[in-house]
N, C-alpha and C positions, 0 to 999 in steps of 0.2 A: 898727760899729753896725748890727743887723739892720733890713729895710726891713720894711713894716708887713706886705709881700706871705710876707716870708720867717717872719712872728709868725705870719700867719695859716694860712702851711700846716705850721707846726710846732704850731701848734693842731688842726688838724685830723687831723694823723698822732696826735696824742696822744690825737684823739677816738674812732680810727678802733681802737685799742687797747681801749676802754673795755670791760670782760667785761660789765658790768651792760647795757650798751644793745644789747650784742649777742645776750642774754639777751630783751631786748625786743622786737626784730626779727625773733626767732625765732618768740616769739609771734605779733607780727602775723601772719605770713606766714601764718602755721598758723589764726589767726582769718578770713582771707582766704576760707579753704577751708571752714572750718566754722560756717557761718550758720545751725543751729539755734540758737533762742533759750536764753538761759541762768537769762533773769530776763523774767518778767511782770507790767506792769502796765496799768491800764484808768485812760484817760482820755479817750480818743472811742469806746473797743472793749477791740479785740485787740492791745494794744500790747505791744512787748518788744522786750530790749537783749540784743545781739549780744558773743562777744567779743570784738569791737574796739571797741566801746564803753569797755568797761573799762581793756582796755590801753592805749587810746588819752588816757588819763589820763597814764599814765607819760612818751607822744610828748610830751604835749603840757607836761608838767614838765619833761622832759630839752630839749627845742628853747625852752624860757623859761630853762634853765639856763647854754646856749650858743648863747646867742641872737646875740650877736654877732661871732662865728665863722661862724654860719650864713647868715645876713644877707649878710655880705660875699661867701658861697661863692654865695649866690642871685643877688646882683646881676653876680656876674661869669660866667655861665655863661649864655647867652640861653634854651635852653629852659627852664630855671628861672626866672629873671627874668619871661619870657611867661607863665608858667602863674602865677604869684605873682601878676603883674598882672592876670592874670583874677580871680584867686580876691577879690583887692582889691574889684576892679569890684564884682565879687560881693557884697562886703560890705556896700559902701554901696548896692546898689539893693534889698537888705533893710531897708531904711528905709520903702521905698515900699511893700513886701509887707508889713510891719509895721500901715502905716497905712491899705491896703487892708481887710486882715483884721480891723482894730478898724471899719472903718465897714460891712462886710459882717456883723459877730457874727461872725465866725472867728475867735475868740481861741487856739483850738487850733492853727489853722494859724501860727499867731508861734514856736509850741514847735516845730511840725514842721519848720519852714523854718530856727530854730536848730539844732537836729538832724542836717539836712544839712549846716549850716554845718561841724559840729563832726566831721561824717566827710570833710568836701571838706579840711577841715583837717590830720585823722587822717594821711590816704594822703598829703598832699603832703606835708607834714613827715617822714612814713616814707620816701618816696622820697627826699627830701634824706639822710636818715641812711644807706640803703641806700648811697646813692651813696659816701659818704666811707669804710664800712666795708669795702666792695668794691673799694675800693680797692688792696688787699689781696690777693692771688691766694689766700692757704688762705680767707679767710671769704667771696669768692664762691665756692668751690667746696664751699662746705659748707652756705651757702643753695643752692646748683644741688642739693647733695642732698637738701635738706630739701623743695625745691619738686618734685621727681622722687618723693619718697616721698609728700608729700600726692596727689598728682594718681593716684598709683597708687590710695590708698587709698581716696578719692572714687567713683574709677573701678569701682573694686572694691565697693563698697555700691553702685552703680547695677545692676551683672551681679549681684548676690546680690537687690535686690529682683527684679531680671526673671525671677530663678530660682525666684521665695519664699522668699528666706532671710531677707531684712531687712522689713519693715513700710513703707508710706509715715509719713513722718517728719514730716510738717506737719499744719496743722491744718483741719478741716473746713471753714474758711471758705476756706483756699488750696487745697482738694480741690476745690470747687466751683467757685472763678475760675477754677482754672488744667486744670481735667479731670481733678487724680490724676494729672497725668503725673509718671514715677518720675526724680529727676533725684536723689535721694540727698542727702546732707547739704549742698549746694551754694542751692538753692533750688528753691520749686515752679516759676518760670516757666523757660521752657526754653530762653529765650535766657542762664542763667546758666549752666546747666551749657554750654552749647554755646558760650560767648564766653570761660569756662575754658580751659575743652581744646583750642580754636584758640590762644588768646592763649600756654598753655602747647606746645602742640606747636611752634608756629611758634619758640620760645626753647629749646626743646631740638634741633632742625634745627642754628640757629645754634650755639648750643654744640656740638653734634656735629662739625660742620665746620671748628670750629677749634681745629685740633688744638695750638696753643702753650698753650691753658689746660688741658688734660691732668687732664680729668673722665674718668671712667669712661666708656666705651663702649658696656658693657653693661648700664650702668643707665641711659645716657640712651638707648638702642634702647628699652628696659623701658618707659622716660617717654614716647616717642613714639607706640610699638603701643599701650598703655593709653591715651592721648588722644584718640586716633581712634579707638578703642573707642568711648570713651566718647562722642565726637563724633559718631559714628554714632547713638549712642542717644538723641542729647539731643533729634534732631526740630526741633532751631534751623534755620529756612531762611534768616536772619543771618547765622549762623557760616559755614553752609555758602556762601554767598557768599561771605564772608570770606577764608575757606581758597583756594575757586577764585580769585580775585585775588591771594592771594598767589602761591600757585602759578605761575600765568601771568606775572606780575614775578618771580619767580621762575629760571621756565624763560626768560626773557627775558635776565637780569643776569648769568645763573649756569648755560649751559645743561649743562655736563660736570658739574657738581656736583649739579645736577636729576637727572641720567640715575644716579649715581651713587647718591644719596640713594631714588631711584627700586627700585632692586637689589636694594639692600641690605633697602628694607621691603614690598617683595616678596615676599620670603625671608621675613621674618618674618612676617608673612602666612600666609606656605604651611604653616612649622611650626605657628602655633595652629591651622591648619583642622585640622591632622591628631591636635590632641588633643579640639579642640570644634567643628565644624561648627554647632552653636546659634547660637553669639556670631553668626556672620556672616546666619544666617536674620533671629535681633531685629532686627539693622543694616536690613537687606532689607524687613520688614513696617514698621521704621518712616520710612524712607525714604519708601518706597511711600507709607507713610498720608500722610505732612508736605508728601512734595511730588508724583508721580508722579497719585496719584488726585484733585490739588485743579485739574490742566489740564482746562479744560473740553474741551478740542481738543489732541489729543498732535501735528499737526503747526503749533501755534504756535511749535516749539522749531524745529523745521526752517525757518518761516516768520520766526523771528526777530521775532517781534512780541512785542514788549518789552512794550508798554501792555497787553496782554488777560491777558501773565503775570503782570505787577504785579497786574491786576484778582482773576488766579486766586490769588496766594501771599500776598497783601499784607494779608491776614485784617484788609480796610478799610481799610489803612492811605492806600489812596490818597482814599479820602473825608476821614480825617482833615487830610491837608495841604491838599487842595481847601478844607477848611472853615477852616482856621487861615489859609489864603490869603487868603480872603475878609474873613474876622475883621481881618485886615490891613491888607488894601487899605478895608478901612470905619470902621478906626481906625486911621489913619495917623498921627497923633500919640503913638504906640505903637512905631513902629520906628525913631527913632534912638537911643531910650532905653532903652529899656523901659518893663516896668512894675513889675517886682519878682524878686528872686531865688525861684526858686519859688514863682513866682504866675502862678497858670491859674484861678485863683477864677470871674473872670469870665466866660472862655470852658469852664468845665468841664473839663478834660485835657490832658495834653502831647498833642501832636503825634507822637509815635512818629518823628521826626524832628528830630537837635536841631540844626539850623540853623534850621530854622521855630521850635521853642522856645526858643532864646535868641533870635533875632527879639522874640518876644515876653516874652520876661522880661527880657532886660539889654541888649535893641538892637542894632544895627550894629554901636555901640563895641564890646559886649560881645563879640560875633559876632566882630569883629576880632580881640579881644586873644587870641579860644580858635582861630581859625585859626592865627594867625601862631605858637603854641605849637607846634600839629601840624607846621605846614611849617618852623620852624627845625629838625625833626630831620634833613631832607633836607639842611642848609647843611652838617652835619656832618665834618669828612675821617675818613677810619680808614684809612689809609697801611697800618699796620701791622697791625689787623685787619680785611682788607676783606671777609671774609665777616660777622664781624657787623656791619658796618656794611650789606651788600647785606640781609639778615635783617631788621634796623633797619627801614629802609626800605620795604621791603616791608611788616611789619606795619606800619607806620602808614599807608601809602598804602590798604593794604585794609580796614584798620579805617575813616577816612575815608570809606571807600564803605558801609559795613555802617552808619554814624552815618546813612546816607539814609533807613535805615527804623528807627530807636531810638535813645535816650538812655544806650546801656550806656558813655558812658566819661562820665556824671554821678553825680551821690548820691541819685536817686528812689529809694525803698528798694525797687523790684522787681529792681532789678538789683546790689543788692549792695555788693558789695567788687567788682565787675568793672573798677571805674576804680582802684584800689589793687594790682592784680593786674597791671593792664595797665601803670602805674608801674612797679611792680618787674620787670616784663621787659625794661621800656627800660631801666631801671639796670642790668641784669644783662650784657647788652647792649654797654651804653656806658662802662661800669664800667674794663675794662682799657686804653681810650685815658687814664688814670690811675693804670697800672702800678704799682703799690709794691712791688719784691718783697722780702720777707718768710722 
């Protein structure tokens, strides 16, 4: 007689088969990347549904469909479990943002805060699917090429606006927030395309390096020059934090395969200068603009003075924590709890830091349940793949540090799909310590 363990992973092989939801996934993935709107509608403005909105319909029929299969695969894996139990948290301190927003008159803010719910939901439940389908050695290596081909294509509308060939792609009112900076079908703010192309380059490294998953080498060199392209252009001075933290854990955990990795895009490098010397100028002036001309003092880098660069790069950000600190410390009955899932009603705006905004929206617990997510990826072993597991690691350790100044791994809608994107690198990732082969 089979044990419930051995139903449950013959449920899951059979899930992992399934053509239709691998049809699904594929969409997502591809919705991840393409955040122009698809459908417009007004009900405080300028609103509009993305498509993962849409598809995200299908997630959420297929995960009620096999629901308990999934369930059990959630509870027995701890960074699932952790992030499930955030998301939970999450649910019920939507009760409070519910009932803030009726005694404020923000009756829109109850739809908006549903909304996130319904994408916090979209990406975690994709990840679980990723997870089981990649199980698989051809169907991660056919998302590795699907994710290889978007990021190219992305990349490739960002170099054709900088050329004149494509239009800025959003709308007037994102032309004015955000400057018009050209970040291509990704999003107007610049931390999306720049937490893209880090989140992507940093998952094609890993896959590059390990060579038992036997992906193409020339399309994932293609995926990494194009990321850093693109990464250069996006102006994110996040990302670019990002990237040097990884790097540095990096060259730290890995140092022959740094040097290596190093070489090799080098090279590649040298051959595009020699067909377009441009691409590297754009890089250059926008560099310059994002970070080089906003030092008040060019030798605070040499002087290591952290506080006056924050003051210079932090476009405010360090008055906003100052203010949510105080905000804090003046309503202390605000931080074991919160006060609400996506609720800033009171204090006017996140934090641009989201440990000080889940401070303030779902407390310390909450605060807890979403660290202890991040740091069970470090608990990990990968015996057998230990470069993506060094990979692993590193992004999340440096994403952690890029969360000091933004909320890109939550559902504020300025950032996207960037917490569904950054899922699926970690399934991609963690994927073959679940070898099936096939």
């Amino acid at each position: 007689m089979a044990t419930r363990t051995e139903y449950m992973e013959k449920r899951m092989r059979m899930l992992g088969k399934s053509g239709f939801l691998k049809f699904t996934l594929f969409l997502i993935l591809i919705s991840y990347f393409y955040n122009v709107a698809v459908f417009n509608y007004s009900i405080t403005g300028n609103n509009e549904l993305r498509l993962y909105d849409f598809i995200g319909m299908l997630i959420l029929y297929q995960f009620y469909q096999h629901r308990r299969v999934l369930l059990w695969f959630m509870n027995r894996e701890k960074y699932l479990y952790y992030l499930w139990t955030f998301i939970r948290w999450c649910m019920f301190m939507m009760i409070f943002t519910f009932f803030i927003s009726y005694l404020n008159g923000r009756l829109t803010w109850i739809l908006r805060t549903t909304l996130f719910m319904y994408h916090f939901l979209i990406f975690f439940f994709s990840f679980v699917f990723f997870l089981i389908l990649m199980r698989r050695v051809k169907t991660l290596r056919q998302l590795a090429y699907l994710h290889i081909i978007m990021v190219v294509i992305a990349a490739l509308v960002v170099l054709f606006q900088h050329f004149g060939i494509v239009p800025y792609l959003w709308s007037e009112l994102d032309r004015k927030a955000y400057g018009g900076f050209l970040s291509g079908i990704l999003g107007p703010n610049k931390i999306v395309l720049g937490m893209v192309m880090y989140i992507s380059l940093v998952t094609f490294i890993g896959l590059f390096l390990q060579k038992e998953l036997r992906i193409n080498k020339l399309m994932l060199l293609a995926g990494i020059l194009f990321a850093m392209i693109a990464l250069g252009l996006s102006g994110s001075r996040t990302s670019y934090v990002g990237l040097l933290v990884f790097l540095g854990y990096f060259f730290i955990r890995s140092t022959g395969k740094f040097i290596y990795m190093s070489v090799i895009l080098g090279i590649g490098m040298m051959v595009i200068s020699m067909y377009n010397t441009e691409i590297f100028t754009l890089i250059e002036n926008v560099v310059n603009g994002r970070v080089f001309s906003k030092i008040s003092d060019p030798t605070l880098i040499a002087q290591g003075n952290v506080d006056q660069l924050y003051e210079d790069l932090g476009s405010g950000r360090k008055n906003l924590s100052l203010m949510y600190i105080d905000y804090l410390l003046t309503h202390v009955y605000v931080v074991p709890f919160g006060s609400g899932f996506n609720n800033f009603i009171l204090i006017g705006n996140s934090a641009h830091n989201i440990y000080l905004t889940l401070i303030n929206e779902v407390g310390l617990v909450g605060l807890y349940f979403y660290v202890r997510w991040l740091l069970s990826y470090f608990a990990l072993d990968f015996k057998r793949f230990k470069q993506l597991g060094i990979v692993l690691k590193g992004l999340v350790l440096a994403t952690m540090v890029t969360l000091l100044f933004g909320e890109q791994l939550y559902v504020y809608r300025p950032v996207f799909a960037i917490l569904g994107l950054f899922l699926f690198a970690t399934a991609i990732l963690l994927s073959p310590r679940y070898y099936i082969k096939s």
